[in-house]
N, CA, C and O of each residue as an XYZ file, in Angstrom:
812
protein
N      -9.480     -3.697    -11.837
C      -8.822     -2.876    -12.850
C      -8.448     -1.489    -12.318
O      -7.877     -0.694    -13.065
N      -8.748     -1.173    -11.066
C      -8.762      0.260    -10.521
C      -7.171      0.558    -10.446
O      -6.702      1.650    -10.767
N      -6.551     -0.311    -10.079
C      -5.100     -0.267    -10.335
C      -4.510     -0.474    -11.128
O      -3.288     -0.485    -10.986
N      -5.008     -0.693    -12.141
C      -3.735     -1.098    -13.780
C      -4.517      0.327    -13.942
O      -3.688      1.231    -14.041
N      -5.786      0.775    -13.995
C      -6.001      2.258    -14.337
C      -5.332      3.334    -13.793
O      -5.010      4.317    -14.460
N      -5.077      3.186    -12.474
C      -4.044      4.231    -11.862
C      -2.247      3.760    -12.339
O      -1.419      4.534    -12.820
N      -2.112      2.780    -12.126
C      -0.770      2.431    -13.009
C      -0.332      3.220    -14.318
O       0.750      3.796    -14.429
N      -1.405      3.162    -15.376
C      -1.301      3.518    -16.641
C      -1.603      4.969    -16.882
O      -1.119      5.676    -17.766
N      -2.545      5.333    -15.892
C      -2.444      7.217    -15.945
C      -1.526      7.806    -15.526
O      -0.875      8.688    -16.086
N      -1.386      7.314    -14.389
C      -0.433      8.191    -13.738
C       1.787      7.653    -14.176
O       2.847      8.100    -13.737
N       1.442      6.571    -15.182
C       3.109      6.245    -15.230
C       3.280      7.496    -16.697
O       4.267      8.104    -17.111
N       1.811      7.482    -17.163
C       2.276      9.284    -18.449
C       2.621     10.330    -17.994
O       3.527     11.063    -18.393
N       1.606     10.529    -16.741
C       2.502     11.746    -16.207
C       3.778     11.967    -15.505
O       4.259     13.088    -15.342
N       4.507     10.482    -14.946
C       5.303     10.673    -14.473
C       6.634     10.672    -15.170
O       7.789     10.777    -14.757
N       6.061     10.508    -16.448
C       7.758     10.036    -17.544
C       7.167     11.157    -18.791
O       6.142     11.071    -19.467
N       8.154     12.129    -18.792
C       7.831     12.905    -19.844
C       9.340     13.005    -20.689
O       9.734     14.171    -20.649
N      10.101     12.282    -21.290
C      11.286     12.305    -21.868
C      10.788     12.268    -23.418
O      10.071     11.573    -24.138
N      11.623     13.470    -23.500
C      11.514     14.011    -25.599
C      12.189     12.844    -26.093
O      11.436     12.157    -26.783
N      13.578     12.293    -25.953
C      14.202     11.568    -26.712
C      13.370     10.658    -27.206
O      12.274     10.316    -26.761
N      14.220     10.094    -28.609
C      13.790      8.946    -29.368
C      14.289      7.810    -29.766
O      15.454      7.832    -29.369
N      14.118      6.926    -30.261
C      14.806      5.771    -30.692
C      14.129      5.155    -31.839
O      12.899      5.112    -31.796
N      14.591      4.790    -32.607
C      14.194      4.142    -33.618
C      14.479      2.737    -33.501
O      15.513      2.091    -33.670
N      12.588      2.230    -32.966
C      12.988      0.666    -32.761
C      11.930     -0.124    -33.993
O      10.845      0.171    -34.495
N      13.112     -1.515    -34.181
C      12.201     -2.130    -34.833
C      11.581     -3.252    -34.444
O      12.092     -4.308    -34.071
N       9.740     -2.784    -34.619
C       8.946     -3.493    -34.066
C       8.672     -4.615    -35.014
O       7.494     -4.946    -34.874
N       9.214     -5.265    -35.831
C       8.529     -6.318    -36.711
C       9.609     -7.500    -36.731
O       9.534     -8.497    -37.448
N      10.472     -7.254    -35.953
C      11.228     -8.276    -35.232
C      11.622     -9.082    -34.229
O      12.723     -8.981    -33.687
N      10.356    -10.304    -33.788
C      10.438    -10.715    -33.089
C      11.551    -10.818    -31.950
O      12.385    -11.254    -32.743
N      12.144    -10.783    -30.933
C      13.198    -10.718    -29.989
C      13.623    -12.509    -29.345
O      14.731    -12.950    -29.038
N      12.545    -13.061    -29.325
C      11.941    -14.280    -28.418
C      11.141    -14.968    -29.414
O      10.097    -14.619    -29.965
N      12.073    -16.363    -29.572
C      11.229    -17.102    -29.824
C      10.373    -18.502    -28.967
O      10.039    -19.546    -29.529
N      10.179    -18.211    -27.674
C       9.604    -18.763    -26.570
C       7.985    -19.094    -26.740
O       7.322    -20.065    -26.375
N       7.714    -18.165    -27.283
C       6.479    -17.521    -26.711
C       5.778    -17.894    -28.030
O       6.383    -17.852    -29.101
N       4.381    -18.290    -27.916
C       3.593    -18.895    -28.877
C       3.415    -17.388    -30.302
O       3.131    -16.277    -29.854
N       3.608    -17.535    -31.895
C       3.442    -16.952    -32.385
C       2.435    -16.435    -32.997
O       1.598    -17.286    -33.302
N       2.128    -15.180    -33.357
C       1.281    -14.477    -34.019
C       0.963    -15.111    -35.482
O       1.655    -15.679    -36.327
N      -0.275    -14.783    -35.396
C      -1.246    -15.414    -36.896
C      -0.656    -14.041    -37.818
O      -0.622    -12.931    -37.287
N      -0.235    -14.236    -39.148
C      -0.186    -12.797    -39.876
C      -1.030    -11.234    -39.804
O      -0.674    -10.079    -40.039
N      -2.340    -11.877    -39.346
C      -2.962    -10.721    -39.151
C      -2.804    -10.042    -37.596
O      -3.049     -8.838    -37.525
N      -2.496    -10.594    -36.621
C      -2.560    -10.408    -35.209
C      -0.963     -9.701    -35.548
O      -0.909     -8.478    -35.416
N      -0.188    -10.137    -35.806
C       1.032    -10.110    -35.743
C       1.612     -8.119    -36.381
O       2.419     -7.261    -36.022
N       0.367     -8.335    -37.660
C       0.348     -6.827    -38.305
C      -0.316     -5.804    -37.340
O      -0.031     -4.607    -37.360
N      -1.045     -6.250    -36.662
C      -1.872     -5.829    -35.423
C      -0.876     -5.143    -34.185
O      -1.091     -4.164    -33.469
N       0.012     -5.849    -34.230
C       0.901     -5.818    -32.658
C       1.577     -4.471    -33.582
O       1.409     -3.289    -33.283
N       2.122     -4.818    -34.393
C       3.090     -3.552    -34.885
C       2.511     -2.572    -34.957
O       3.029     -1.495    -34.664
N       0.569     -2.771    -35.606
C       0.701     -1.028    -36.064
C       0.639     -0.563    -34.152
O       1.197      0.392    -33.612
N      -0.010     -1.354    -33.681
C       0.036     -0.884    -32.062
C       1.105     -0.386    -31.181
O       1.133      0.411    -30.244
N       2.069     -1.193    -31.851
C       3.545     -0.597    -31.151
C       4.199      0.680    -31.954
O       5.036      1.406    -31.416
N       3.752      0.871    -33.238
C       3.888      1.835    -33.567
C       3.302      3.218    -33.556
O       3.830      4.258    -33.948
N       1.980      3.018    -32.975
C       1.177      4.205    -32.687
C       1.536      4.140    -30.750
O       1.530      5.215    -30.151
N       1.693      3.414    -30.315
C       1.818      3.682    -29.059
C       2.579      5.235    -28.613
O       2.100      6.013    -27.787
N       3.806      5.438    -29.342
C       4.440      6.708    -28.769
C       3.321      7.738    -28.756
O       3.290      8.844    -28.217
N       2.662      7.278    -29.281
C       1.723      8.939    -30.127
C       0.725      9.175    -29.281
O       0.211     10.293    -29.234
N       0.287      8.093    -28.445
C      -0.969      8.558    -27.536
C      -0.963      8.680    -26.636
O       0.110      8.458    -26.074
N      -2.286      9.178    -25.691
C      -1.870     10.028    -24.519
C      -3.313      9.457    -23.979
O      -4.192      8.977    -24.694
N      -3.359      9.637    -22.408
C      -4.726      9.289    -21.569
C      -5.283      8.379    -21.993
O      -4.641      7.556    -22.647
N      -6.481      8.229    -21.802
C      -7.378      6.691    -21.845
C      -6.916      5.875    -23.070
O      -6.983      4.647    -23.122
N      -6.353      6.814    -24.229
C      -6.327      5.691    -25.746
C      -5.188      5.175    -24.880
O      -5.087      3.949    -24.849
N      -4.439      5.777    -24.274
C      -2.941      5.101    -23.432
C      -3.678      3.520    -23.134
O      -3.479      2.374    -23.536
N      -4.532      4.126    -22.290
C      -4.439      2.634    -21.154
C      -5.303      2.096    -21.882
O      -5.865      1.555    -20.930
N      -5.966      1.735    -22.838
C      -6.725      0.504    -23.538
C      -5.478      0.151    -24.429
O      -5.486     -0.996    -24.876
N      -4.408      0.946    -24.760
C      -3.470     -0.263    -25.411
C      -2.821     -0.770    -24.390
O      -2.388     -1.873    -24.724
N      -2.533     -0.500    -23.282
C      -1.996     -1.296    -22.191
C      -2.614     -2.435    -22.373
O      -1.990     -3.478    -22.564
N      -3.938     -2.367    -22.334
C      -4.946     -3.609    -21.427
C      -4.801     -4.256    -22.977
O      -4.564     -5.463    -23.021
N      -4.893     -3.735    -23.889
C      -4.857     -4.771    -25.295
C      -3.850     -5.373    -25.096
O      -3.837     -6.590    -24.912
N      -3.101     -4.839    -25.095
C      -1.662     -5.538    -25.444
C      -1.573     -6.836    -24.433
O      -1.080     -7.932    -24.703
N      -2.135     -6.452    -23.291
C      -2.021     -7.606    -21.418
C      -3.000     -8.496    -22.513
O      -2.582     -9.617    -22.804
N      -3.984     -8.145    -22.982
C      -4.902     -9.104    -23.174
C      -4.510    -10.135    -24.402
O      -4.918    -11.293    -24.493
N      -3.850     -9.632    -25.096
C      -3.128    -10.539    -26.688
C      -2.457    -11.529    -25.724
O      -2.741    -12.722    -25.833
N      -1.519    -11.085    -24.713
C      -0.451    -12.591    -24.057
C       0.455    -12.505    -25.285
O       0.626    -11.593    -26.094
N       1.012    -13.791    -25.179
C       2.074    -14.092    -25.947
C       2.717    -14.099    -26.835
O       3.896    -14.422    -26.977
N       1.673    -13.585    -27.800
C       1.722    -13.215    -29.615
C       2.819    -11.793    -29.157
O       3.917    -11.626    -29.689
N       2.373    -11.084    -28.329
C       2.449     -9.374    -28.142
C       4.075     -9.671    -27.200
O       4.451     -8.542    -26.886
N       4.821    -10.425    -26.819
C       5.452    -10.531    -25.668
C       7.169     -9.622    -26.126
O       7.926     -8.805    -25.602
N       7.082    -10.365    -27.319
C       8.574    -10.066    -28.228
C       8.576     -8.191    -28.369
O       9.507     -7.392    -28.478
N       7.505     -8.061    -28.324
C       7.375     -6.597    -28.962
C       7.142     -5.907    -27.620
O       7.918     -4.952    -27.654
N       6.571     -5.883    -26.602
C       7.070     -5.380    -25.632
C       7.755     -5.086    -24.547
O       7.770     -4.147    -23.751
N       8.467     -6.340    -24.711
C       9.901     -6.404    -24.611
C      10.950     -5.369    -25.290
O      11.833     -4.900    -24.572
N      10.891     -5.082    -26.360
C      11.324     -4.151    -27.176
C      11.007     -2.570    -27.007
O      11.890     -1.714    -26.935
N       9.404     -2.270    -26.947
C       9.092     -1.451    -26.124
C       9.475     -0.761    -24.608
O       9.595      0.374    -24.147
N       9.567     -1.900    -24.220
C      10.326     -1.748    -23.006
C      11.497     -1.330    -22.621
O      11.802     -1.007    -21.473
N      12.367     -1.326    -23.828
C      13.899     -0.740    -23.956
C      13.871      0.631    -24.584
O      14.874      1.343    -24.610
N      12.761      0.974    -25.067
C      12.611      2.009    -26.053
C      13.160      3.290    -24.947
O      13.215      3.152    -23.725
N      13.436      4.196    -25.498
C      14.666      5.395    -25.088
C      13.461      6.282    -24.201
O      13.643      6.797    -23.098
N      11.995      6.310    -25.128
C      11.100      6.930    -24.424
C      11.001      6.956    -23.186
O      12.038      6.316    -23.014
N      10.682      7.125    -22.265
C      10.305      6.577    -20.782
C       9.113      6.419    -20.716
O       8.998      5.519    -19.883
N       8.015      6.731    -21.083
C       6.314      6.808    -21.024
C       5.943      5.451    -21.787
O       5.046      4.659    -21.501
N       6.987      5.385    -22.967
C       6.716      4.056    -23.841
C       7.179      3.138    -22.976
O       6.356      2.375    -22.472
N       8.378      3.038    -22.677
C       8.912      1.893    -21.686
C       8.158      1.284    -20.430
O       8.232      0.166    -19.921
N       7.314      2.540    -20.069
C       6.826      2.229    -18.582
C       5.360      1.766    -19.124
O       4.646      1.176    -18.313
N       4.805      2.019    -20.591
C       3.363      1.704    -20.630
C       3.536      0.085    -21.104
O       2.695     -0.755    -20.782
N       4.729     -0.243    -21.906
C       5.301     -1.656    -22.048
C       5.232     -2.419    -20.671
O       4.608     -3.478    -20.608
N       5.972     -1.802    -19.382
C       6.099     -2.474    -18.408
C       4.862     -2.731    -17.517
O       4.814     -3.630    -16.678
N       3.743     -1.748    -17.809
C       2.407     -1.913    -17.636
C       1.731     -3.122    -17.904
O       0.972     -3.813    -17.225
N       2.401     -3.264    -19.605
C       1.161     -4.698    -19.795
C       2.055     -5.706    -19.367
O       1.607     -6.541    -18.581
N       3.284     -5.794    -19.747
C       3.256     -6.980    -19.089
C       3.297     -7.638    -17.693
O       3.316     -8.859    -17.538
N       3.314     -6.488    -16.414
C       2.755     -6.606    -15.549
C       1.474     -7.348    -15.048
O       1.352     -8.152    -14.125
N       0.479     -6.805    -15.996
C      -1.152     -6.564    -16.059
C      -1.445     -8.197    -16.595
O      -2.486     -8.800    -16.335
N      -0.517     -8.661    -17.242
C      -0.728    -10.422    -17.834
C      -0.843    -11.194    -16.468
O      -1.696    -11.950    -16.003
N       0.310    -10.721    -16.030
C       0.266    -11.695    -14.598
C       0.463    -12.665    -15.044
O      -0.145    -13.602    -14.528
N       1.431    -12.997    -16.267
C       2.118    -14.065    -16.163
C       3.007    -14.187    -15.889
O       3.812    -13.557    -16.575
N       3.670    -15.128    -14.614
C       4.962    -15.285    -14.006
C       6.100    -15.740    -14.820
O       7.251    -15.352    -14.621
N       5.782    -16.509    -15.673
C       7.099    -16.594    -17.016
C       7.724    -15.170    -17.356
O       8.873    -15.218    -17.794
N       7.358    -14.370    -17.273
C       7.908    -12.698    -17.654
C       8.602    -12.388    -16.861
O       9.245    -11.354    -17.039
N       8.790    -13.231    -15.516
C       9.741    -12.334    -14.589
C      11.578    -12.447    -14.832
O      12.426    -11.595    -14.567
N      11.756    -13.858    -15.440
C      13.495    -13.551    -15.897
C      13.380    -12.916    -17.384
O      14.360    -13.135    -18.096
N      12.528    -12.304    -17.847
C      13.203    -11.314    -19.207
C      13.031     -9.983    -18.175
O      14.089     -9.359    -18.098
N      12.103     -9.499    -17.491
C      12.002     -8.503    -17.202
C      13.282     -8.053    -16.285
O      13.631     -6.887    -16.103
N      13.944     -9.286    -15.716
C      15.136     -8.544    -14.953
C      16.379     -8.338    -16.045
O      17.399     -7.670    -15.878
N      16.043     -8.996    -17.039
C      17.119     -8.706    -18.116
C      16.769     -7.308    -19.037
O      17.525     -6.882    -19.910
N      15.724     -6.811    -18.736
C      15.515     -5.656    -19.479
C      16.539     -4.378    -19.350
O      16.662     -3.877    -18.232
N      17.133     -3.940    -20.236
C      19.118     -2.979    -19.776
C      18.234     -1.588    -20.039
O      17.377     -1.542    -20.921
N      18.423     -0.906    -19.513
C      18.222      0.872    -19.528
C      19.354      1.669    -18.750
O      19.505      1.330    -17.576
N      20.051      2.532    -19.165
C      20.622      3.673    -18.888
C      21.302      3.672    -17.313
O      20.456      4.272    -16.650
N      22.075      3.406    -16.680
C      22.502      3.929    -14.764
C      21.606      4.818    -14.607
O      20.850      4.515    -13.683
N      21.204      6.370    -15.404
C      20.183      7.020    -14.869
C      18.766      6.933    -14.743
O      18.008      7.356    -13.870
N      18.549      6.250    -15.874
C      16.913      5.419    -15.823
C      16.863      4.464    -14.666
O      16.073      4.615    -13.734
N      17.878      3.302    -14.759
C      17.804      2.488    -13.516
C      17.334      2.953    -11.879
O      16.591      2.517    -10.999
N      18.347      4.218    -12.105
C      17.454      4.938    -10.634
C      16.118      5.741    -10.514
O      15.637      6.343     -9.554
N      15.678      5.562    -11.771
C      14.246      6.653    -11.826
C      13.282      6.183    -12.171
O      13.456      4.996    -12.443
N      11.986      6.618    -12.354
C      10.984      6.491    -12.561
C      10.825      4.471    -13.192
O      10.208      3.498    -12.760
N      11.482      4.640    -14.016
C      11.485      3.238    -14.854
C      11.627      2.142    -14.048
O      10.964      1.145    -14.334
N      12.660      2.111    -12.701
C      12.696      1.044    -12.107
C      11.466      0.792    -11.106
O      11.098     -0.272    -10.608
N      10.938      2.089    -10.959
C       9.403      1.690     -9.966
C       9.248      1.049    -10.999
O       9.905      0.008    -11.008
N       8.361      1.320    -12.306
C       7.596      0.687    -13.170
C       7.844     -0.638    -13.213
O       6.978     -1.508    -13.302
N       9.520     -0.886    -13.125
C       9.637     -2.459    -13.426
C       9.289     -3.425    -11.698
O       8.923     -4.569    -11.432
N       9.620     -2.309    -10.946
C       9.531     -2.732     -9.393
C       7.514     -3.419     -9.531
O       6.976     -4.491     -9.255
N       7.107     -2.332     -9.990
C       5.577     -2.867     -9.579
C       5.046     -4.205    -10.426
O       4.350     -5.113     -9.972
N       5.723     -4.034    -12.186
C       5.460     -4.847    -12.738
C       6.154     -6.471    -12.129
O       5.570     -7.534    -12.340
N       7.059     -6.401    -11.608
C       7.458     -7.560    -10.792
C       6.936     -8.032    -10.245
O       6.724     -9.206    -10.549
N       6.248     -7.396     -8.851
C       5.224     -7.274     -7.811
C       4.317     -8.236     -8.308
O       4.228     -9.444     -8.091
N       3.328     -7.075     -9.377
C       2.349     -8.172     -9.777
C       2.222     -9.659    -10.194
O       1.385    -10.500     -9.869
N       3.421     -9.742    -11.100
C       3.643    -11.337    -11.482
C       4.268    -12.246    -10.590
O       4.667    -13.347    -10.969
N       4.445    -11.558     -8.613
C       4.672    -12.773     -8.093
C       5.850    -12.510     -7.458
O       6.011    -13.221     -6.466
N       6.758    -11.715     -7.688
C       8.441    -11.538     -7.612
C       8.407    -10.569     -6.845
O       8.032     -9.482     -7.287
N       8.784    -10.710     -5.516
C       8.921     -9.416     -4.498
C      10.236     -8.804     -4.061
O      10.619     -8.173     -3.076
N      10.929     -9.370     -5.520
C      12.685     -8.962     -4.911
C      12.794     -7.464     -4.997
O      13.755     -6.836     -4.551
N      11.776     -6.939     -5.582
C      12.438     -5.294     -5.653
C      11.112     -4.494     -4.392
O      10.913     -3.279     -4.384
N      10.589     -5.186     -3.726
C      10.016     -4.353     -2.625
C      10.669     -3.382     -2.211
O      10.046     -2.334     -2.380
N      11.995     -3.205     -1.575
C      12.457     -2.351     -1.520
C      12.830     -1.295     -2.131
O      13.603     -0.479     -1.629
N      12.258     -1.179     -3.435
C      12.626     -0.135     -4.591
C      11.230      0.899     -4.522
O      11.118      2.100     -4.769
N      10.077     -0.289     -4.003
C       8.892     -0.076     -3.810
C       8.206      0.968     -2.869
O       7.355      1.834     -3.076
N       9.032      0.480     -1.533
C       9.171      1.286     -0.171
C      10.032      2.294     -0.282
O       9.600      3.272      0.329
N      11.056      2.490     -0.790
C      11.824      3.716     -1.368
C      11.044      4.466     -1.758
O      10.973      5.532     -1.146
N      10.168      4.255     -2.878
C       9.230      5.439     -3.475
C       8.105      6.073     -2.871
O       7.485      6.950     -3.472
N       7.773      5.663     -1.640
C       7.018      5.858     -0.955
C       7.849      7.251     -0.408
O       7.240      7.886      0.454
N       8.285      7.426     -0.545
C       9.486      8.944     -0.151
C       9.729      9.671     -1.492
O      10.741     10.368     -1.567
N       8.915      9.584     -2.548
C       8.849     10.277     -3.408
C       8.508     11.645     -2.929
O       7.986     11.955     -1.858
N       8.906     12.433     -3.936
C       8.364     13.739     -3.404
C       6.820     14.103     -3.752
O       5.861     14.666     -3.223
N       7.249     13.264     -5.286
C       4.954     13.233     -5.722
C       4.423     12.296     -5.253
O       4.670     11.104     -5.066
N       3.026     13.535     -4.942
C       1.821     12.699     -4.531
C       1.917     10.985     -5.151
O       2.304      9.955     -4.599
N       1.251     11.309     -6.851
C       0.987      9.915     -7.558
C       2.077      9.094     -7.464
O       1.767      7.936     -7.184
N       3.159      9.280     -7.592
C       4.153      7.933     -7.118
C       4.231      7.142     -6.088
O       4.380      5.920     -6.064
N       4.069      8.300     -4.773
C       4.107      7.506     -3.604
C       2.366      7.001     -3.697
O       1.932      6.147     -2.924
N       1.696      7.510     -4.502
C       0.359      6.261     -4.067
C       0.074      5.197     -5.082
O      -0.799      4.334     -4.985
N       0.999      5.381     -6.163
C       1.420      4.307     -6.922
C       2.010      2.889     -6.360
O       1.653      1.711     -6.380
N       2.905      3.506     -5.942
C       4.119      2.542     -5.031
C       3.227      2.171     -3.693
O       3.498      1.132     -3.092
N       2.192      3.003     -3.243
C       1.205      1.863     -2.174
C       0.474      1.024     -2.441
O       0.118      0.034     -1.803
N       0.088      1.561     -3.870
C      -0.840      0.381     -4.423
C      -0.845     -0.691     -4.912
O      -1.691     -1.549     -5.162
N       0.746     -0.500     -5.092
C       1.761     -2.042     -5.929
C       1.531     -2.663     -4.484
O       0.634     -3.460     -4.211
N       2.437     -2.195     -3.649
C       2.927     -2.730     -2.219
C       1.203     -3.292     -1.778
O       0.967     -4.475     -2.026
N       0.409     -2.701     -1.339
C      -0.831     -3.260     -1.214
C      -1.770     -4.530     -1.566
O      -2.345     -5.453     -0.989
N      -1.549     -3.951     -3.021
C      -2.657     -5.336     -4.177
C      -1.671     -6.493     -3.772
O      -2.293     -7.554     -3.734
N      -0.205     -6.660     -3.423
C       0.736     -7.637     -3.123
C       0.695     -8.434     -1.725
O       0.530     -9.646     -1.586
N       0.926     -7.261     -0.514
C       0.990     -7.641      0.402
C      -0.404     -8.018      1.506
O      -0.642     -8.857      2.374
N      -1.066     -6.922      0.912
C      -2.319     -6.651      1.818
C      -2.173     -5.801      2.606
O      -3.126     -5.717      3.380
N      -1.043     -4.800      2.845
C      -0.851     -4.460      4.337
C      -0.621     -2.766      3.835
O      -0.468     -2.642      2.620
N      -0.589     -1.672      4.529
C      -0.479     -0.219      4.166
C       0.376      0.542      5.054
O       0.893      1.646      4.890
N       0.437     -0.534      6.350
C       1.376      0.023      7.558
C       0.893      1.467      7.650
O       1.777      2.323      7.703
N      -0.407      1.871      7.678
C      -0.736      3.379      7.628
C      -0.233      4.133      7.244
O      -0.235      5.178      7.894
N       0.432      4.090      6.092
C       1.146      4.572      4.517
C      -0.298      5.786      3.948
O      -1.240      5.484      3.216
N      -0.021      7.112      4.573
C      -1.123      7.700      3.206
C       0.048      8.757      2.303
O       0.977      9.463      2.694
N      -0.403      8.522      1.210
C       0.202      9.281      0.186
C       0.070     10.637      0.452
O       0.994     11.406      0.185
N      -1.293     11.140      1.100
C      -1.192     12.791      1.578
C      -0.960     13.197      2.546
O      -1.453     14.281      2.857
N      -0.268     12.632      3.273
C      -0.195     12.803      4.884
C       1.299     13.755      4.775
O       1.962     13.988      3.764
N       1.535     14.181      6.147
C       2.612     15.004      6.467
C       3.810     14.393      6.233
O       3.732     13.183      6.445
N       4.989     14.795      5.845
C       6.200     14.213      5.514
C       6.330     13.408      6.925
O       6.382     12.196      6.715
N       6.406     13.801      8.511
C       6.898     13.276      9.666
C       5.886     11.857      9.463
O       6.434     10.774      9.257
N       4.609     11.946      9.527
C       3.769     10.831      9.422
C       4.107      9.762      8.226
O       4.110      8.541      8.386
N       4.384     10.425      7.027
C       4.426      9.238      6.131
C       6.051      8.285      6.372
O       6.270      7.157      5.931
N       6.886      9.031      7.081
C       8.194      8.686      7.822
C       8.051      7.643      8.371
O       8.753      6.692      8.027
N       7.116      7.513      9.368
C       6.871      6.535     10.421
C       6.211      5.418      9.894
O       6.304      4.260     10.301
N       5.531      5.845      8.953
C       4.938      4.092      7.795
C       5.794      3.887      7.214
O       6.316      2.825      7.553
N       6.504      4.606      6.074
C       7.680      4.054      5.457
C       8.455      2.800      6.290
O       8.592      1.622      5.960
N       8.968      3.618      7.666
C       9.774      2.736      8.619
C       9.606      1.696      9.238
O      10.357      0.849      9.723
N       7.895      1.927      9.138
C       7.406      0.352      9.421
C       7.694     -0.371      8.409
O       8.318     -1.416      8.593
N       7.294      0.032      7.082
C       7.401     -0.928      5.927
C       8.782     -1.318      5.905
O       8.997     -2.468      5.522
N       9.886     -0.522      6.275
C      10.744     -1.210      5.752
C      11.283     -2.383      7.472
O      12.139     -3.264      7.399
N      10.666     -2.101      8.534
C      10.766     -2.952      9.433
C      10.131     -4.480      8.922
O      10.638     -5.589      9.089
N       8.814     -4.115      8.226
C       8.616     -5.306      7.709
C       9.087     -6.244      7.113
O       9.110     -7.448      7.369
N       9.726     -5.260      5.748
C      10.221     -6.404      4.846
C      11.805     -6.790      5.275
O      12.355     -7.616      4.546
N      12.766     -6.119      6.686
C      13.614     -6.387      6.804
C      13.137     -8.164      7.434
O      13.664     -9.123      6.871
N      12.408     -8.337      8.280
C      12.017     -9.345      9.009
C      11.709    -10.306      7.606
O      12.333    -11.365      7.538
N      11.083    -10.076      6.869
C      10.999    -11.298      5.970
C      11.654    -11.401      4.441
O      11.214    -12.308      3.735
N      12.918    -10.323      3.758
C      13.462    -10.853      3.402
C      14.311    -11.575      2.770
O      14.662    -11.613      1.590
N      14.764    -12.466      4.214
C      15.327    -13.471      3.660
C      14.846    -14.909      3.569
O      15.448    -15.979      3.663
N      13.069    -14.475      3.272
C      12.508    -15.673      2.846
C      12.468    -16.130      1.261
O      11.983    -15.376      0.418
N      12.954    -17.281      0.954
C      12.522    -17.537     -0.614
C      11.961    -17.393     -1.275
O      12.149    -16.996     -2.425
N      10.818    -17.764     -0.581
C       9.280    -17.530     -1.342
C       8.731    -16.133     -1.678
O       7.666    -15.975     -2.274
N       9.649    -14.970     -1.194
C       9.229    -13.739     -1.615
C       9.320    -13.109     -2.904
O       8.787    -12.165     -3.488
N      10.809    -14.594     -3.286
C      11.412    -13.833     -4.302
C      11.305    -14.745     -5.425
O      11.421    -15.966     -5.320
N      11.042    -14.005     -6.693
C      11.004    -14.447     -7.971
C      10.142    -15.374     -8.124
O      10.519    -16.482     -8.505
N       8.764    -15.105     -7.851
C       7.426    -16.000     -7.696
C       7.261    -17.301     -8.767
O       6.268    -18.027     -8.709
């Protein structure tokens, strides 16, 4: 759990956007996915509805709730996941990461946000949540961030790349810009060599 805990602290501090959206959570999106009992179902909403509102640890136990419901919860954070917020979107992309269920990986590439979100913060989030469920097509979005300018991102983005690959290419998040250069370049020597293997992609 040491990493869905660093995932979920550190994706609040990295997304601080005022905007809002008015989404509605009591409308299923997907009907795939096994449904909620009336009471579970009243459950998911008031959760998706208090989600904007909290901050630090109450953060990451609704992460892990939400990973832990599965499928009842799937429609709604999906929805979450589009939400205008960025902190909401990325704590959405948290759990369903954290399920590690590989069925999530073709909605998650269908998830639409903004040309400017696409290049920021949000696409690590979706980069790592990929990662975890198996899908290594956005490694390279992964190794990009490793050239973040913050600390917690680039040791975010090692820890995705890591719990995945096994490997760190002597990647430290506090090291000198010239040093963390020369791991980056390995990493991306790596994944040029593998890929164009299949099996990397879309687990």
């Amino acid at each position: 759990m040491r990493t869905l805990l660093a995932f979920a602290l550190a994706l609040l501090a990295a997304c601080g956007s005022t905007k809002s959206q008015v989404v509605d959570y009591t409308e299923p999106s997907n009907d795939d996915w096994v449904q909620a009992s009336p009471m579970l179902q009243q459950q998911i909403e008031e959760e998706a509805k208090r989600l904007p509102w909290t901050r630090g640890f109450e953060r990451l136990e609704q992460v892990r709730w939400f990973a832990s419901t599965g499928e009842p919860a799937y429609p709604t954070l999906f929805q979450l996941a589009e939400d205008d917020r960025d902190d909401v979107a990325a704590a959405a992309l948290a759990a369903l990461g954290a399920t590690l269920d590989r069925r999530l990986v073709p909605h998650i590439h269908e998830l639409h946000w903004s040309d400017s979100r696409n290049a920021g913060d949000l696409s690590l989030e979706r980069a790592r949540a990929l990662i975890r469920l198996g899908d290594w097509s956005e490694i390279p979005t992964l190794i990009g961030g490793l050239r973040d300018d913050r600390v917690y991102t680039r040791a975010l983005c090692l820890d995705a790349l890591r719990e995945a690959t096994h490997e760190t290419h002597g990647f430290d998040p506090r090291a000198e810009a010239d040093e963390r250069e020369k791991s980056v370049e390995h990493w991306e020597l790596w994944w040029s060599e593998r890929a164009g293997d299949s099996y990397m992609h879309k687990g």
